[in-house]
N, C-alpha and C positions, 0 to 999 in steps of 0.2 A: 504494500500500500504506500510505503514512504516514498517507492520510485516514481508510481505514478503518478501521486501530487507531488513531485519537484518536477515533472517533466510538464505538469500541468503551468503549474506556477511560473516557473523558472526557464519555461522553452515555450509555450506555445505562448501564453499570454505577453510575456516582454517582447516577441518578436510582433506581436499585432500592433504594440504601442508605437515600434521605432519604425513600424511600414505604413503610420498612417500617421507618421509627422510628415514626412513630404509629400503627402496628396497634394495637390493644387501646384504645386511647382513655381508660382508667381509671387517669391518674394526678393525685394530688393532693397542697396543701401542697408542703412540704420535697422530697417523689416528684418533684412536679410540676417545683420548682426543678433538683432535682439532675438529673434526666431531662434537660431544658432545657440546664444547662450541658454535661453529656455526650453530647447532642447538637449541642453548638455545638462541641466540642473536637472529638466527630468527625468532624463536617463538614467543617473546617477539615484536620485529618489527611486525609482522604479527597481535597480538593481539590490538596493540598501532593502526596501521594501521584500523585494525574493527571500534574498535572503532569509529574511528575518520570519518568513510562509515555512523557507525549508525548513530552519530548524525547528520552529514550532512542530510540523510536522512530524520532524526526528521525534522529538520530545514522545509528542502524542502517539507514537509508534505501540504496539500493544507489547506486553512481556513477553517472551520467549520461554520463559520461565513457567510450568506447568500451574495452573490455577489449584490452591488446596480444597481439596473434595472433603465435604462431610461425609462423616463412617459412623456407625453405631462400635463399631470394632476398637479397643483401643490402639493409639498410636505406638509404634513403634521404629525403632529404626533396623533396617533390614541387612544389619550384618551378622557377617557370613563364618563359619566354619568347615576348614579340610583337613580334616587325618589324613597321616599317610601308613596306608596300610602294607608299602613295601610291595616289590613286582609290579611299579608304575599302576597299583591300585591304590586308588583315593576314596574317603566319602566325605559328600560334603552336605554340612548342618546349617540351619537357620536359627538365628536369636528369636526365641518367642519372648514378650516383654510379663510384665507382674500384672497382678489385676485382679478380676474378680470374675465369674460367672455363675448361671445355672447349671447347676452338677443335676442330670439325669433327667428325666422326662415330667410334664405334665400332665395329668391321669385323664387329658381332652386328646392328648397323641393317639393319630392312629398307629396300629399296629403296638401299640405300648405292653408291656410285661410290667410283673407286679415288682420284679428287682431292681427296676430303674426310679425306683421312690422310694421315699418324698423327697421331691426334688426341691433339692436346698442352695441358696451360696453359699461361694466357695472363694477361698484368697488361694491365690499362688502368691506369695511375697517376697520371689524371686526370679530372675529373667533367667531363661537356661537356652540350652540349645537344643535341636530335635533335629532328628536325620530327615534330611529331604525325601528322601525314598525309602522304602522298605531294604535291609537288609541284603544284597544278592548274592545267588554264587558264588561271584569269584571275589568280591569281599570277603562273603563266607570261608573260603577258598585260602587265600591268603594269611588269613590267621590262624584259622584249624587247620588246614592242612588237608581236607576232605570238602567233596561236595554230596552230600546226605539226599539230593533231593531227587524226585520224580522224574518231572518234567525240566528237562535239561535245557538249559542256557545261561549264561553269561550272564546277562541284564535282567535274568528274569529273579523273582524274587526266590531267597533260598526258602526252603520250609523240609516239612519231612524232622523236627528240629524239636527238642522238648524245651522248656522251660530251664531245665538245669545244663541244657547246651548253651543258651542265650546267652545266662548270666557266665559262664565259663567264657565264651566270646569274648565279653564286656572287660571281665578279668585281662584277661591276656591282650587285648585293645589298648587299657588303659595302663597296663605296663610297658606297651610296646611305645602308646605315644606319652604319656606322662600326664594325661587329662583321667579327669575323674569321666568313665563314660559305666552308664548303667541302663539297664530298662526304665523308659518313664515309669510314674508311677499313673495310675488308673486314672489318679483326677486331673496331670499333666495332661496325661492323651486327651482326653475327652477334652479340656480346655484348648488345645493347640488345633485336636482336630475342628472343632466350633469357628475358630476362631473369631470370637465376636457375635456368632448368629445363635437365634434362638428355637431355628427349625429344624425340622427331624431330620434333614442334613444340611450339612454345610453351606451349602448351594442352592436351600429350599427347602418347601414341602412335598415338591411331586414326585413320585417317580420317574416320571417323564423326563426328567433331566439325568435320570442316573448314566447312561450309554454315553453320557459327555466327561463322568464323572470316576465311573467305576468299570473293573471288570466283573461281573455276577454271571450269574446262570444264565441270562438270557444273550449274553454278548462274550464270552469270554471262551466259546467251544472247549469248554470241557478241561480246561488247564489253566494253571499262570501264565502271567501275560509280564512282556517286559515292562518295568518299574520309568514312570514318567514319563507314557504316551496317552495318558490323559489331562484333563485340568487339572491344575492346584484350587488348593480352595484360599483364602483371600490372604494368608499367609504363605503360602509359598510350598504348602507340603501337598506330595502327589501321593494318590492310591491309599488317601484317611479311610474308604470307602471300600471294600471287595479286595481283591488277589489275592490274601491268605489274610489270616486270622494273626493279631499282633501280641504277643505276649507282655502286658506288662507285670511289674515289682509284687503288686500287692498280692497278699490273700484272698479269695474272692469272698463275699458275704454275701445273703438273698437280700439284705436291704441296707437301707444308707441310714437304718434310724440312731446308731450310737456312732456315725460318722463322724469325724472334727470336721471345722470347718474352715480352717487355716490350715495349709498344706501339709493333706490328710495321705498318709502313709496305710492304709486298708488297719485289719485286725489284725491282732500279733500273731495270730495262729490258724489254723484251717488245714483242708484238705486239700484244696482246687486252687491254681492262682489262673490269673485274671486275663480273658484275653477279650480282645476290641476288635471292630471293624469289619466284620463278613470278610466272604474269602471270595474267592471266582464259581464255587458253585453251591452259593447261598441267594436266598431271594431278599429286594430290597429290606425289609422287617429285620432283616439281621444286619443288614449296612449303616442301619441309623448312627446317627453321632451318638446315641443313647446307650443304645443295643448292648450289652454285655454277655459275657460266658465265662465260665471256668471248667478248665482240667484238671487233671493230675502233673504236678509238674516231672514227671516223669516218661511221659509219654511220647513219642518220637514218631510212631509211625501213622500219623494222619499225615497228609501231601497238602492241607488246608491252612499249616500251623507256620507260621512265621514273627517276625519281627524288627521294627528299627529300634535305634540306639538313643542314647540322650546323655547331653553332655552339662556338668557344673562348670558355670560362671566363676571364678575366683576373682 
């Protein structure tokens, strides 16, 4: 816009003024003089005048600089972490920031279970990091030493995988890079995967948006599917939704009634710990941001069972 009004201003208009002082052609003598200097005053006026359009213009030029968007989601700033997992394998984390939410569903949810209640807030009162993508092979690969899983590939997520493999992972991670890295804990996930929203997923309330979102039963043929060929949700983490089943930290319990409410660590004890997020052949009801399950953390040979990592902030 700023070129065309100085081409406006500064080119076509000044050029109309100095081609229509000598129309008539018939001055002479002192005419002639005084024409001449009142022509050169106003020329000068006229170019002083430009100018003074352009920079205005400049001025008035719009920001380049993105306009800030209202979000119900709190702010944060969106840096980055990279492990190096050794054999030109990396993973890379995002800072989720501190804050508060809804922990678990409200009993108008469709598709709701009786263990996603009473849905309560919840502080995290700490920023941490979370893995962009699930877990894969040759991460997996890289640290253990082994690739445990089904359906084979590279990028695809690992699974096939118990609870006491995960946390063994994490171990040997966090000694290889010197960061604290563990399984989120239950109420981390659920807050990262939300990220800010208050509907039964990330992304909404319909199903209808899930094939943008997730791999599930009805899109996923039958297997995992490589990790971050669908959307992220407004934080920046891919596959919160479907691929396999994430295992976090906690003990798993049927309800959230003697939960803390400041960053809650599950119960000290139990049988099943906790896993999130439907897997590739679950139906949406199980993908919800809500949705929960528990196993035995012992168990290995389901091909549904996977997980990402999460790192402490020093």
């Amino acid at each position: 816009m700023s070129e065309k009004v100085y081409m406006r201003i500064g080119g076509y208009h000044l050029a109309e003024t100095i081609g229509t002082g000598g129309v008539g052609g018939v001055f002479n003598g002192r005419q002639q003089g005084e024409h001449k200097m009142t022509k050169i005053i106003g020329i000068a006026m006229i170019v002083i005048g430009a100018a003074w359009w352009v920079q205005a213009a400049g001025a008035a030029e719009p920001s380049t600089q993105p306009a800030t968007q209202p979000s119900s989601a709190p702010t944060h700033d969106a840096k980055e972490l990279t492990l190096d997992l050794g054999n030109k394998v990396t993973m890379k984390l995002v800072q989720i920031p501190a804050g508060k939410f809804q922990m678990g569903s409200p009993e108008t949810e469709k598709d709701r279970k009786k263990d996603e209640g009473p849905q309560h807030e919840v502080t995290i009162s700490k920023p941490f990091y979370m893995g962009v993508y699930e877990v894969t092979q040759d991460q997996y690969q890289a640290v253990m030493g082994s690739k445990p899983s089904r359906f084979i590939g590279s990028r695809n997520p690992v699974e096939q995988v118990s609870w006491n493999d995960a946390v063994e992972f994490c171990r040997k991670l966090s000694q290889q890079t010197g960061k604290s890295v563990r399984l989120p804990t239950e109420a981390q996930w659920e807050y990262a995967c939300r990220a800010g929203t208050l509907t039964r997923f990330s992304f909404g309330d319909s199903d209808g948006s899930m094939d943008s979102y997730a791999w599930y039963s009805k899109n996923s043929g039958g297997q995992t599917n490589p990790v971050g060929q669908k959307q992220p949700n407004a934080w920046g983490l891919y596959d919160m939704h479907g691929n396999v089943w994430e295992w976090c930290s906690d003990w798993y319990a049927d309800s959230y009634v003697n939960a803390n409410n400041v960053d809650p660590q599950g119960p000290g004890s139990g049988t099943y710990r906790v896993l999130r997020g439907g897997s590739w052949g679950g139906n949406p009801r199980g993908c919800r941001s809500a949705a929960r399950d528990g196993i035995v953390p012992v168990l290995r040979d389901r091909h549904r069972l996977g997980f990402r990592v999460s790192v402490d902030l020093k």
